[in-house]
Structure formats: structure tokens, C-alpha cells
N, C-alpha and C positions, 0 to 999 in steps of 0.2 A: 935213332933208328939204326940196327945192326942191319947190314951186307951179308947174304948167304950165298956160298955154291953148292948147288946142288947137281946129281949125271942125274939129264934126261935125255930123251929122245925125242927130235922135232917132228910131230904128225903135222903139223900144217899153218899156216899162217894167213889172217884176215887182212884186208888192207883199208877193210870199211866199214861201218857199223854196217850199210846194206849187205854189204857179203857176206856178214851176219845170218842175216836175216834172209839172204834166198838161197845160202848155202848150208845153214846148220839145219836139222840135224843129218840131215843129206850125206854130210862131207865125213862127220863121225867116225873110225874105224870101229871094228869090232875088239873090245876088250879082250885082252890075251891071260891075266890076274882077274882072280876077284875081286881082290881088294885093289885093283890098279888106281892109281889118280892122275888125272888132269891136271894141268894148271896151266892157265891162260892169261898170258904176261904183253902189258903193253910195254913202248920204246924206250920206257924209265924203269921199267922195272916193279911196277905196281901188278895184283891181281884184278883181273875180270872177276865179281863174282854174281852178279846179276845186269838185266837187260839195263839197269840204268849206269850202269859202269860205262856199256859200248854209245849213250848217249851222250856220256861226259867225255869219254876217251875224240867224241869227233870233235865236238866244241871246245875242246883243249889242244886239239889235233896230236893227242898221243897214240894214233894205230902207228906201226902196224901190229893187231896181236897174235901172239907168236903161240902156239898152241903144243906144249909138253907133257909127254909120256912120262910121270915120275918111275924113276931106277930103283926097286927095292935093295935090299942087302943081298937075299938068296939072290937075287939075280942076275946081282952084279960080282959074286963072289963063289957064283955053281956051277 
């Protein structure tokens, strides 16, 4: 398994699967790109990519997940 860094920017972070669940999509911001992406990393460094992630993420106790803004190129260089 390769290691990447990526610039993002932090919109927010979950500390529970329930916080999930009574704060999404609530907590959301409004998209600033079209093509913007997400990505939703728990305390190892894995992706969230569906609700059974945030079931495994308790029962492994890997929250909190950390919720990033991906950094395009034009945007980090305009």
C-alpha cells in the first residue's frame, strides 16, 4: 500500500457513526467546483465510502472522520 499527500481543506469532522446519521446531510456545505470531491477519512487513514464503512469504523473504533475539501490544480495555483 502506497502513502499519499494530498492539499485539502477540512469542512468537518464526525466523531460517531450516530453523528453520522443525525448530522449528515444537514452539516453538508454547499459545493464551490463542479467537479469538487470529498473525501472522508478515518484515524488510519482509510476512506468512508458507504454507510457500512461508518458501521465498521465504530466496531474497530477507527472515528473520528475527518471530512476533506479536495484541492484542484487551478485552485491551488490561480
Amino acid at each position: 500500500m502506497e502513502k499519499i499527500t494530498v492539499n485539502a481543506e477540512l469542512l468537518f469532522t464526525l466523531e460517531s457513526k450516530q453523528q453520522w446519521v443525525n448530522r449528515v446531510p444537514d452539516i453538508l456545505p454547499e459545493k464551490i467546483r463542479g467537479g469538487e470531491t470529498w473525501i472522508w477519512i478515518d484515524k488510519n487513514g482509510d476512506v468512508f465510502e458507504c454507510g457500512l464503512d461508518f458501521r465498521v469504523a465504530e466496531e474497530k473504533a477507527t472515528f473520528p472522520c475527518k471530512v476533506y475539501r479536495l484541492s484542484n490544480v487551478a485552485g491551488a495555483h490561480g
